[in-house]
C-alpha positions as CSV (number, residue, x, y, z in Angstrom):
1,X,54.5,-15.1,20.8
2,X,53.3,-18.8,19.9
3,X,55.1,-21.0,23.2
4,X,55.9,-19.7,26.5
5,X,59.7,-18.7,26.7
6,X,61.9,-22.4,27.2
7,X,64.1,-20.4,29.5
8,X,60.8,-19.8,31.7
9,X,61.0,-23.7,31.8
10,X,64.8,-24.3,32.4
11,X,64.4,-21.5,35.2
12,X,61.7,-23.7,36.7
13,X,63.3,-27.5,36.2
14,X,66.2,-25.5,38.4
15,X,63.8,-25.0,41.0
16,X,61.8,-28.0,40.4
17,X,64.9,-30.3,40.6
18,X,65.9,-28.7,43.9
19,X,63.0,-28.8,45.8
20,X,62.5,-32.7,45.4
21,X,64.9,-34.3,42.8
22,X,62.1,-34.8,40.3
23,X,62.4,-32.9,36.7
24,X,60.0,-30.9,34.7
25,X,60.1,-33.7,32.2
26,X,58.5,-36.1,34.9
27,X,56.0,-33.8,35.8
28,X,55.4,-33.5,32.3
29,X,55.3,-37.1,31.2
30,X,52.2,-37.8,34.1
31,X,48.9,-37.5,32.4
32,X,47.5,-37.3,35.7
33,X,48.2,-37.5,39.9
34,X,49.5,-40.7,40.5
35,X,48.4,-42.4,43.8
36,X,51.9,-42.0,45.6
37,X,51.9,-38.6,45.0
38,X,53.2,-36.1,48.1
39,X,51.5,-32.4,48.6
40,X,54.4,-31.1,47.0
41,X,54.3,-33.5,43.9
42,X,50.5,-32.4,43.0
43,X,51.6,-28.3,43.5
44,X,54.3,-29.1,41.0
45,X,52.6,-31.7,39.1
46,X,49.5,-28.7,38.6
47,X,52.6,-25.8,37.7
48,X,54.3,-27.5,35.2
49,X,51.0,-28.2,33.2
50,X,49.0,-24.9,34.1
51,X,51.9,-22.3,32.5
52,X,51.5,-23.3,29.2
53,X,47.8,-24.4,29.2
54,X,46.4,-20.9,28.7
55,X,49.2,-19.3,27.0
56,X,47.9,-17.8,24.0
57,X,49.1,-18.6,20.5
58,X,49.5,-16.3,17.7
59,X,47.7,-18.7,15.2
60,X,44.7,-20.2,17.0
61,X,43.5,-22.2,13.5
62,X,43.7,-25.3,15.2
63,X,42.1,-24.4,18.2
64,X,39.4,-23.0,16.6
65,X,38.7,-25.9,14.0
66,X,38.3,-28.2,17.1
67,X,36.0,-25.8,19.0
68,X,34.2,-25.6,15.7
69,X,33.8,-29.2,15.6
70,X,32.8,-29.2,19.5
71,X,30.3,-26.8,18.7
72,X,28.3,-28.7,15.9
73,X,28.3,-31.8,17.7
74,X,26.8,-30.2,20.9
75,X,24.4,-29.1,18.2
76,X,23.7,-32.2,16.6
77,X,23.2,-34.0,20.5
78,X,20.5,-30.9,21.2
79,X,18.7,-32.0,18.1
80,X,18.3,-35.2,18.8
81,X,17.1,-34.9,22.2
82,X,14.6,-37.2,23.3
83,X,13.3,-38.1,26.9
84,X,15.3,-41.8,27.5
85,X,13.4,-42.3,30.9
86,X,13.6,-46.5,31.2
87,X,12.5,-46.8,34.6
88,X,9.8,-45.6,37.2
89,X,12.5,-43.7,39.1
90,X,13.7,-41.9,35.9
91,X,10.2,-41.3,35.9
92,X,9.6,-39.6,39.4
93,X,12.9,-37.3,38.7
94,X,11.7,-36.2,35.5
95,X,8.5,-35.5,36.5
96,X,10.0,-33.7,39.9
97,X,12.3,-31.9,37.8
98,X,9.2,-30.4,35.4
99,X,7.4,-29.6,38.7
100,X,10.1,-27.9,40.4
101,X,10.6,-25.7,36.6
102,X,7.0,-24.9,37.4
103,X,7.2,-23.2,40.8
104,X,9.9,-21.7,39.9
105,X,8.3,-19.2,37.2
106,X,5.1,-19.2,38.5
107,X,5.6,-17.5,41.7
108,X,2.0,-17.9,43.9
109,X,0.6,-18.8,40.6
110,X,1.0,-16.3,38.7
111,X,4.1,-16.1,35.6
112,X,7.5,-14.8,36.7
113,X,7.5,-13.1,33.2
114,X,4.0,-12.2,32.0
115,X,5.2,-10.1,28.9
116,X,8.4,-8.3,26.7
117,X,8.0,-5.0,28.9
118,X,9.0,-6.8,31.8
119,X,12.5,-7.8,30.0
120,X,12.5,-3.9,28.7
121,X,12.5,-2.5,31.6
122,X,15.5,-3.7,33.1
123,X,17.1,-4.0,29.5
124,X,20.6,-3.0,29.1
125,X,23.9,-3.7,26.9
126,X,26.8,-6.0,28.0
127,X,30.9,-4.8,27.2
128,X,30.8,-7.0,24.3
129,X,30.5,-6.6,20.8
130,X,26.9,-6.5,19.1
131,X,26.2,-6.7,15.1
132,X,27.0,-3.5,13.3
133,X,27.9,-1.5,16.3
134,X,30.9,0.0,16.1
135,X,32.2,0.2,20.0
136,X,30.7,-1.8,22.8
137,X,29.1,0.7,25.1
138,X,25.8,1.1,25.4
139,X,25.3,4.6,23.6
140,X,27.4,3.1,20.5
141,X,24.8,0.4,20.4
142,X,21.3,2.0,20.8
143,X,21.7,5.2,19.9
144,X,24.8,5.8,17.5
145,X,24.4,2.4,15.4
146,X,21.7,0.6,13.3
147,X,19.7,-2.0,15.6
148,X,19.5,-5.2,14.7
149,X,17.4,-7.9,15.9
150,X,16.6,-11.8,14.6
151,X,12.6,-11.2,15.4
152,X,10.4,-8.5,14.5
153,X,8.0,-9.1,17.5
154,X,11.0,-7.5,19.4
155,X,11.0,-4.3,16.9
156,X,7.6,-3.7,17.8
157,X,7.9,-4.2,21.4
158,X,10.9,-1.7,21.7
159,X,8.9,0.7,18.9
160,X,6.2,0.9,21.5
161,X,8.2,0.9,24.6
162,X,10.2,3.3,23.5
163,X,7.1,5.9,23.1
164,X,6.2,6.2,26.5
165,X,9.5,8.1,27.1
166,X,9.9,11.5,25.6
167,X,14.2,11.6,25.4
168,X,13.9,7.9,24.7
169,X,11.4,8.5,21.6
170,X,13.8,11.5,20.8
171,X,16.8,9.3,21.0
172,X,15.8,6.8,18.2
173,X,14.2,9.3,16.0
174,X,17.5,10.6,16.0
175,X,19.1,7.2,15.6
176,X,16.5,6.6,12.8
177,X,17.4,9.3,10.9
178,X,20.9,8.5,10.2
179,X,20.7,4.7,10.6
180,X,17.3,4.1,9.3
181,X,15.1,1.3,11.1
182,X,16.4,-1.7,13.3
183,X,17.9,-4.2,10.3
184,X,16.4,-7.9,10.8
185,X,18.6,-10.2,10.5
186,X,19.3,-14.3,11.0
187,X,20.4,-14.6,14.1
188,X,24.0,-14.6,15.6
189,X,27.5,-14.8,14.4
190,X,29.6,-17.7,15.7
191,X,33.3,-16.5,16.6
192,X,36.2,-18.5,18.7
193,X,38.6,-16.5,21.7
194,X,41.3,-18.3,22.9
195,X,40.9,-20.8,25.9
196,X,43.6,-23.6,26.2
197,X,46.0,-25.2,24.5
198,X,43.8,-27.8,23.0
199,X,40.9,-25.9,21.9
200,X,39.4,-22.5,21.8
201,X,35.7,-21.2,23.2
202,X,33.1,-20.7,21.0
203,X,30.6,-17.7,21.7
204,X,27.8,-16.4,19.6
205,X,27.8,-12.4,19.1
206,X,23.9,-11.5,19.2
207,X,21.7,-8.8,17.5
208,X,21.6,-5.8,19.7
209,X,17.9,-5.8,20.5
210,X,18.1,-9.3,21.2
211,X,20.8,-8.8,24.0
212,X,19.4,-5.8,25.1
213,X,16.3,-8.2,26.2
214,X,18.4,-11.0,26.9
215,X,19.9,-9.0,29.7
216,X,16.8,-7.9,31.0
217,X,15.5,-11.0,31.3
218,X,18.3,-12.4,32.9
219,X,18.0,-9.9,35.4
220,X,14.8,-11.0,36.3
221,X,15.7,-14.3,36.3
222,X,18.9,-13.9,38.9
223,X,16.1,-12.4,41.3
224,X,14.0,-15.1,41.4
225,X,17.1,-17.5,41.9
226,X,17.8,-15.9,44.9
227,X,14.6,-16.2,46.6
228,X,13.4,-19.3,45.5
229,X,17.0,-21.6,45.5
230,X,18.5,-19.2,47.7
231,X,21.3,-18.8,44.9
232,X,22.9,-15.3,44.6
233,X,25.0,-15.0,41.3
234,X,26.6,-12.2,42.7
235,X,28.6,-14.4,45.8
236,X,27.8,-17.9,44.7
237,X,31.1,-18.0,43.4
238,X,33.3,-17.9,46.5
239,X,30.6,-20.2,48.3
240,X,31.0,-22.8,45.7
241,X,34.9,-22.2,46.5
242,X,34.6,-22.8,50.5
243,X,32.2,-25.8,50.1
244,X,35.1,-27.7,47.7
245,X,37.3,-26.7,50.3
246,X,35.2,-29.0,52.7
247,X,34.7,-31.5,50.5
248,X,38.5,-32.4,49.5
249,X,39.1,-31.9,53.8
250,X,36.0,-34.0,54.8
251,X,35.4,-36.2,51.9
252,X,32.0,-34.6,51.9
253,X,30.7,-32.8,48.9
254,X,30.6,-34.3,45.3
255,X,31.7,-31.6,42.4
256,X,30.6,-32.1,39.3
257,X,31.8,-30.1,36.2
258,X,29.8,-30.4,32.8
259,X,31.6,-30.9,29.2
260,X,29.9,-27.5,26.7
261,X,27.0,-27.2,29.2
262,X,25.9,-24.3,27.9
263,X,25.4,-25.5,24.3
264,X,23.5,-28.5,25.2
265,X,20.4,-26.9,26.9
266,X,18.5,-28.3,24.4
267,X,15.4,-26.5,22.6
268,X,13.2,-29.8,22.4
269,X,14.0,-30.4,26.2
270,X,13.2,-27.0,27.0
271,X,9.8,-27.1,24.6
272,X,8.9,-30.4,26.9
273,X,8.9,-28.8,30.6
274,X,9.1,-25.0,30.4
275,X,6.1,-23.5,30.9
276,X,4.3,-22.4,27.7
277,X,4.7,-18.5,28.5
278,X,8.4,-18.3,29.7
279,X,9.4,-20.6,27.1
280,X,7.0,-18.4,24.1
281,X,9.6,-15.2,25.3
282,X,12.9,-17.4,25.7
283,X,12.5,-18.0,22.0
284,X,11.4,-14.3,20.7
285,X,14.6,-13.5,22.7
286,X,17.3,-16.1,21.2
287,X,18.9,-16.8,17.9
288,X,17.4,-19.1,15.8
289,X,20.2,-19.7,13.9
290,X,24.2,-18.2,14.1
291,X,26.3,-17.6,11.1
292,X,30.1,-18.8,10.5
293,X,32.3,-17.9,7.3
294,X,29.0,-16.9,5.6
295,X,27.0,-19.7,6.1
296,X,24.0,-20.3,8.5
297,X,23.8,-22.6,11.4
298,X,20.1,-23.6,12.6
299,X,20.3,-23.6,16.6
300,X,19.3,-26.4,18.0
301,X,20.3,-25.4,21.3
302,X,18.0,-22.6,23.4
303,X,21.3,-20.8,23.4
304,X,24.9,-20.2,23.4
305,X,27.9,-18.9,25.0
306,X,27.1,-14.9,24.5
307,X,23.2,-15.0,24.7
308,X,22.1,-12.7,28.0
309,X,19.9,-15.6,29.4
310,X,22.3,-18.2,29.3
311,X,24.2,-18.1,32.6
312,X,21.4,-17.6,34.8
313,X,18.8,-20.5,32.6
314,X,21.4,-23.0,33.1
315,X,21.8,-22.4,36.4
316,X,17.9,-22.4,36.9
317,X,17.9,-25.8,35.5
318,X,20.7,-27.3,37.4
319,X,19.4,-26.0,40.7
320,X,16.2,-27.7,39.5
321,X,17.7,-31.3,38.9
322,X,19.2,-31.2,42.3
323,X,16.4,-30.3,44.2
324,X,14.1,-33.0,42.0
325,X,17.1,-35.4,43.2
326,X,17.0,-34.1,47.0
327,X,13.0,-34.4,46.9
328,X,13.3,-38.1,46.1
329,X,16.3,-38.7,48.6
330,X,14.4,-36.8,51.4
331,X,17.5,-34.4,51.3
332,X,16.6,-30.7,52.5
333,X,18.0,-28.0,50.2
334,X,19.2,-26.3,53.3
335,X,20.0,-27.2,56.6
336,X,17.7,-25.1,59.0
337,X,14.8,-23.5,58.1
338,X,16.0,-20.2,56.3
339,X,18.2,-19.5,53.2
340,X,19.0,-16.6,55.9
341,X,19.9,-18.6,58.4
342,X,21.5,-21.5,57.7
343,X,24.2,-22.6,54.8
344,X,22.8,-24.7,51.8
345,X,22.9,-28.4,50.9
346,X,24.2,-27.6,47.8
347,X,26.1,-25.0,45.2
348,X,25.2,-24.2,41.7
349,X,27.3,-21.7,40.1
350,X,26.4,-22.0,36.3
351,X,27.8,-25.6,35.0
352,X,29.7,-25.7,38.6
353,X,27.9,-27.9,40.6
354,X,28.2,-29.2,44.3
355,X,25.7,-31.8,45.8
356,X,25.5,-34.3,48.7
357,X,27.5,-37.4,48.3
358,X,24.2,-39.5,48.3
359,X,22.8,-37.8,45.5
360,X,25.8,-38.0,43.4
361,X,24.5,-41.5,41.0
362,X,20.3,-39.6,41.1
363,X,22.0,-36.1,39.8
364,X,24.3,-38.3,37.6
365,X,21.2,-40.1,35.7
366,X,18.8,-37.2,35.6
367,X,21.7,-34.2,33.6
368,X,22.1,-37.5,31.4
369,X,18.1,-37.8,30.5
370,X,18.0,-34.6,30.0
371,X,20.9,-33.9,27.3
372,X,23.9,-32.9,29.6
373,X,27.4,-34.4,30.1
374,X,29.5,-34.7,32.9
375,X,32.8,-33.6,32.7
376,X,35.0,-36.4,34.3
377,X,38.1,-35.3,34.5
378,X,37.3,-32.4,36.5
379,X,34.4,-34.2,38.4
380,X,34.7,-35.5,42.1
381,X,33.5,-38.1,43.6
382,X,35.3,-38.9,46.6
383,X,38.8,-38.8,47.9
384,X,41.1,-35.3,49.0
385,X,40.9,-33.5,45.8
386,X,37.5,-31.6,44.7
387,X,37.8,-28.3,41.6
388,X,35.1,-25.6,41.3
389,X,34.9,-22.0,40.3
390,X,38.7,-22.1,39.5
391,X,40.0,-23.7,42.5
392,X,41.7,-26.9,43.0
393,X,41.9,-28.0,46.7
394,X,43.9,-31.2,48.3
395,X,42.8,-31.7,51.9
396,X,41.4,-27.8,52.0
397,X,44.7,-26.5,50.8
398,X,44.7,-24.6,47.4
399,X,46.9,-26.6,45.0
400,X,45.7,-24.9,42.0
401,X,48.7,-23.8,39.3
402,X,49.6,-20.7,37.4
403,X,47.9,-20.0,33.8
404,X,49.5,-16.8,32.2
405,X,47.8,-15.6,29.2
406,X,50.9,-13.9,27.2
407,X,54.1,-12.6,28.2
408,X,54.2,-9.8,26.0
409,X,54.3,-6.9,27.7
410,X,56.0,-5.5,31.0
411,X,52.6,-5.8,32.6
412,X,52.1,-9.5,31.5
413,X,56.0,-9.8,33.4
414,X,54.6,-8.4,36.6
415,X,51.3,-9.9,36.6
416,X,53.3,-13.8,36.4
417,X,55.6,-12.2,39.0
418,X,53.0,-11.7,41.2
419,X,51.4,-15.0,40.7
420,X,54.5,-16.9,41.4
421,X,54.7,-15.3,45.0
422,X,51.0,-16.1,45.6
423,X,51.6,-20.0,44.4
424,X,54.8,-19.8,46.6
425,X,52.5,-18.6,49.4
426,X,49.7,-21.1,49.1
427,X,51.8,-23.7,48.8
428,X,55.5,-23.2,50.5
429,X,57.7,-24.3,47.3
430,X,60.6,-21.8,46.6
431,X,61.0,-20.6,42.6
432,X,63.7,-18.2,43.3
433,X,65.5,-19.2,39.6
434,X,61.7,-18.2,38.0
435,X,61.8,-15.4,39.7
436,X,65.3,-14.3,38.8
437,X,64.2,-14.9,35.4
438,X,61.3,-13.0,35.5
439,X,62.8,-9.9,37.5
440,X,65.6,-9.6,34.1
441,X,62.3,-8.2,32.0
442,X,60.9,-5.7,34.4
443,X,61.9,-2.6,36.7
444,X,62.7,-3.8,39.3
445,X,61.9,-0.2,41.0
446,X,58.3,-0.4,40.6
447,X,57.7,-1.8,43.8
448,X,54.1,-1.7,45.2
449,X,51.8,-3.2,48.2
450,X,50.2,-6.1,48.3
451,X,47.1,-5.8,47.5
452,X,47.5,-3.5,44.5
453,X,46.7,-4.8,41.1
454,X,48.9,-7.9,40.1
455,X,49.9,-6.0,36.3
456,X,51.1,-2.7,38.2
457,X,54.5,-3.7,39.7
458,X,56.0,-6.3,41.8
459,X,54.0,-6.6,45.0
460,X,56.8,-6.5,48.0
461,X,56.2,-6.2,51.9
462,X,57.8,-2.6,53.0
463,X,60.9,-4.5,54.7
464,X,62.1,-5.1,51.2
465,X,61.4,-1.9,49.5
466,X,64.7,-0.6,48.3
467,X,63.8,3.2,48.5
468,X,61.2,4.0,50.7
469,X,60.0,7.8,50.3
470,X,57.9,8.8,53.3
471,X,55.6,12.2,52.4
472,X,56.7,15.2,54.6
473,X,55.1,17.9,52.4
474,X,52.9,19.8,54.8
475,X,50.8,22.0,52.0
476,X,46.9,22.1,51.9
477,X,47.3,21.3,48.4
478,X,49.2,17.6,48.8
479,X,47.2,15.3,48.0
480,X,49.2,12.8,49.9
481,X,49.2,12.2,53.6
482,X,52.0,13.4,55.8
483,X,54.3,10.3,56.8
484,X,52.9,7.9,54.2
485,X,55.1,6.1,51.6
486,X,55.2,7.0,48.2
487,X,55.2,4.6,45.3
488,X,54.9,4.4,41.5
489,X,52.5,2.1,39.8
490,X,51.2,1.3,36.4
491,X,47.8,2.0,36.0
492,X,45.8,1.0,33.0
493,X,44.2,4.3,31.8
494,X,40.6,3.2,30.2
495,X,40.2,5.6,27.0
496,X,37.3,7.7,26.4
497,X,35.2,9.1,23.5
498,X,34.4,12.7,23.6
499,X,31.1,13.1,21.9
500,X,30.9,16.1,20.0
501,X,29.1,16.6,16.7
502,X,32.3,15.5,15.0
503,X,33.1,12.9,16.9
504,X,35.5,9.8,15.7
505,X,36.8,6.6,17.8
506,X,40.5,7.4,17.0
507,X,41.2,3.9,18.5
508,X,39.0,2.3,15.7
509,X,38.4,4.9,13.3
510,X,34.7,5.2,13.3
511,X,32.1,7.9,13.5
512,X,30.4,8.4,16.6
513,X,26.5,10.0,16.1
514,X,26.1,13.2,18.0
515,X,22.6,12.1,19.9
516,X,21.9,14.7,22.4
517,X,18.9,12.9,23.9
518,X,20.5,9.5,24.0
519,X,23.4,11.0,26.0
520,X,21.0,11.8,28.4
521,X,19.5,8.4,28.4
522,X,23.1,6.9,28.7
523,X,24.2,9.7,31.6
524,X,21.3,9.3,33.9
525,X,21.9,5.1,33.6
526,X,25.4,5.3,34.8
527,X,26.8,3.9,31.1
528,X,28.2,7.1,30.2
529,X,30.6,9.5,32.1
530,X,30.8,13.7,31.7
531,X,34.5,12.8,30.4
532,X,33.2,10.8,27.9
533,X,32.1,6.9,26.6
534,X,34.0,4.1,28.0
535,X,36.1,2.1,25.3
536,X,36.1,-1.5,25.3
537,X,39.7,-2.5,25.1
538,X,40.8,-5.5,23.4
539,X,44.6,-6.9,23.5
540,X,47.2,-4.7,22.7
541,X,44.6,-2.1,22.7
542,X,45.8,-1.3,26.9
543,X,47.0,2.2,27.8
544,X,49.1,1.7,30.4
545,X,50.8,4.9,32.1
546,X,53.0,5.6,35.7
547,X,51.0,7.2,38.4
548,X,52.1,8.0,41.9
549,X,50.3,6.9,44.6
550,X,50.6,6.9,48.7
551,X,49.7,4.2,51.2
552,X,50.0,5.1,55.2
553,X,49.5,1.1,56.4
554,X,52.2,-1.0,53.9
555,X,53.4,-3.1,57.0
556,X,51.0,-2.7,59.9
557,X,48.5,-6.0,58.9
558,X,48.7,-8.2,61.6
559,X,50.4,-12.2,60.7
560,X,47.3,-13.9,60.3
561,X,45.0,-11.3,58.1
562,X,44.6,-13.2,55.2
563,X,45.1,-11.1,51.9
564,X,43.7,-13.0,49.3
565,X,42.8,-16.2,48.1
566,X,43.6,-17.4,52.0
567,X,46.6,-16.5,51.8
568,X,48.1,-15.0,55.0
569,X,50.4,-11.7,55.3
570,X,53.0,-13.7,57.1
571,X,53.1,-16.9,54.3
572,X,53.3,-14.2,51.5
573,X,56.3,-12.3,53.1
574,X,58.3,-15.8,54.1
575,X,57.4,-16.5,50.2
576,X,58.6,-13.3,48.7
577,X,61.7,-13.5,51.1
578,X,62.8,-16.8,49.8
579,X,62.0,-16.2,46.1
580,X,64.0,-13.0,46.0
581,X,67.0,-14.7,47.9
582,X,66.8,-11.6,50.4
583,X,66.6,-13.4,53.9
């Protein structure tokens, strides 16, 4: 499906039309909020342009020709890098910055990362695709593929490593033996998934040794950005979240989004203030160069989208402009004594950044010397609105729209079904004529609570559950309690790989090694379970089946008890009520 269905749109100029007079065509002609707009006129403004900005297109050329193009010049900028300092302030910062670099991998003195075992150690394999590995597990990639790798430094480090454990040493002599040695190759290959409307999003798949490191390291890396900035990748997320929140209700925090951050750490302004030793491993680890429609790309970025160490290093680096900034503002990066004990001056969240109003022009000047380009469309200065880590808030209420990837599936119906109700929650606008039209292309008698998964039915409080079926089998053997309500659900069954001697992805078609010893490996690190190796799935690839399930507390939340997102139990029932016209 190329466009979102027009009747999803007439449905919603019906609704739109009645809940203010205004049209989706006006909504549609604004390129942006206009200063008299209402709270009601941004929620709409934000829906009409959100449903189609994410909906994925059968032909992405387009998008991918300008990503491409993105991509190259974010390139070309990171080759050109030089240090533009004019003034003695540009000066202090960029010295501050180098200094602050320096603490941070030298921990009392001594380097964060003194060698490759370090990043071995905690090595693992991420759910995406590697080169020549035929499923994205971690058993598929290091023990039922060939390796690959862009350095041989890091064939001898794993060679070595890989001795000192006797299943491990098993597992790639096994490997060896039908794969031969780890293949070296170039470096990565450049591929596009889909991201908006306009363009698509550009990520580099990487060697499998090289992630396998990558990942290490980052792990190493997230652990030292909790105890030195206090930054925990795990949560930073939703505290990013509540401090936009206060700045859109206080006018207090800045946010400041940056345009292909993570293609524009530069390798010449990384070679001028990382330390010598971190930054010797950072390039063993990445690509030097990627490859697109057979030709190769030198990388003049230290990474990409799809290196292991990207996320956390740009994070690193942002955390370290702001503190330079603070440090010559005489801003604290907390506001007591203790990460522990008091909440933080500021939020970094990979290219998501929140700082102090004060240190808004400093943080500004300082991403600009060193390569980086502020975003400023979704950037925030001042005023009620402020956008980070996919929220949008106006005066500390969520205003952010609805972005449906496809509609081409049942799933994909009650997954937008679901997100209607929660917009009509958060925000109090009726879209009874969207949900009509939506309700036409499901069954309607897959009804399910509310916090169940949006894609496995239409989420309903109990009071308007058409057939409720209470449990009163008394047997040992039910595996339902007594007195709770029953329920059907669609739940998406993940497929597994049986390894046998024979085995054969039937999904893709592709022989699957028989490695006894790297089963073990694989077992005893959590990737693999006794039914079998996960299967990535991509789209289309989803095994969705009916499964019965029980619940014993549908209804017996209290008003207040916020369910997600802030959104109250009370809010979402009124919503549901009035977009079901069920008073």
């Amino acid at each position: 499906m190329d466009k979102i269905p027009t009747a999803l749109f007439t449905a919603l100029d019906r609704d739109v039309t009645a809940c203010n007079g205004k049209s989706v065509d006006f909504y549609r002609s604004c390129s942006s909020h206009l200063a008299d707009f209402t709270h009601t006129d941004v929620c709409l403004f934000n829906l009409v342009h959100s449903l189609p900005k994410k909906f994925e297109p059968s032909d992405t050329k387009v998008q991918d020709e300008a990503c491409l193009l993105k991509f190259l010049k974010s390139n070309s900028l990171c080759e050109m890098w030089v240090d533009g300092s004019e003034t003695s302030l540009d000066e202090t910062l960029v010295g501050s910055f180098k200094d602050v670099l320096w603490r941070f991998f030298n921990p009392q003195g001594l380097s964060l990362v003194e060698n490759l075992d370090d990043a071995f150690l905690l090595g693992r394999c991420g759910p995406g695709a590697s080169l020549m590995t035929p499923n994205g597990d971690f058993y598929s990639k290091m023990f039922s593929s060939r390796l690959t790798t862009s350095s041989r430094t890091l064939v001898s480090n794993y060679e070595r490593n890989v001795r000192r454990w006797p299943e491990w040493k098993d597992a790639e002599q096994t490997r060896n033996l039908s794969f031969g040695s780890p293949c070296i190759v170039e470096g990565s290959r450049l591929s596009f998934v889909p991201k908006n409307d306009r363009i698509s999003r550009s990520i580099c798949t990487e060697p499998t040794l090289n992630m396998f490191y990558q990942l290490g390291l980052a792990e190493i890396l997230t652990n030292r950005l909790r105890s030195f900035f206090g930054i925990d990748l795990a949560n930073q997320a939703e505290v990013n979240r509540d401090m936009a929140r206060d700045g859109s209700l206080y006018d207090s925090w800045c946010t400041i989004d940056l345009e292909s951050a993570s293609d524009s750490i530069s390798l010449k302004m990384c070679r001028a203030f990382l330390p010598k030793d971190v930054l010797a491993i950072l390039e063993t680890l990445r690509s030097p160069s990627t490859s697109y429609n057979g030709s190769a790309i030198e990388l003049h970025m230290m990474s990409s989208m799809g290196n292991g160490f990207t996320f956390p290093l740009q994070t690193i680096i942002f955390c370290s402009i702001v503190k330079a900034v603070y440090t010559s503002l005489g801003i604290p990066l907390v506001k007591r004594s203790s990460f522990e004990t008091g909440p933080r001056n500021f939020g970094v969240f990979g290219d998501d950044l929140i700082i102090a109003k004060n240190a808004w022009h400093r943080v500004v000047r300082l991403l600009g010397l060193l390569g980086f380009r502020v975003n400023t469309e979704k950037s925030f200065y001042e005023g009620p609105f402020r956008e980070s880590c996919g929220r949008d808030f106006l005066l500390g209420r969520n205003v952010r729209g609805v972005y449906p990837r496809r509609l081409d599936s049942e799933q994909d119906f009650y997954a937008l079904i679901n997100l209607i109700s929660d917009f009509s929650a958060r925000t109090g606008i009726v879209l009874s004529s969207v949900m009509n039209y939506l309700l036409k292309r499901v069954d309607r008698s897959v009804e399910i609570p509310p916090w169940e998964d949006a894609s496995s039915g239409i989420r309903l409080p109990l009071s308007l559950v058409k057939t409720k079926r209470v449990c009163s089998c008394r047997r040992s053997s039910c595996r339902f309690h007594t007195h709770s309500i029953l329920y059907e659900k669609w739940v998406n069954v993940a497929r597994k790989i049986s390894i046998r001697e024979s085995s054969i992805d039937r999904i893709r078609g592709r022989r699957i090694l028989y490695n006894e010893s790297g089963l073990l490996i694989a077992f005893l690190s959590g990737m693999a379970l006794s039914s079998g190796l996960p299967v990535r799935q991509n789209v289309g690839e989803e095994n969705w089946k009916k499964k019965r399930a029980s619940c014993s507390m549908w209804d017996t939340l209290p008003s207040d008890a916020v369910i997600r997102d802030g959104i109250s139990w009370q809010r979402f029932e009124t919503a549901v009520y009035l977009n079901l016209n069920r008073y």
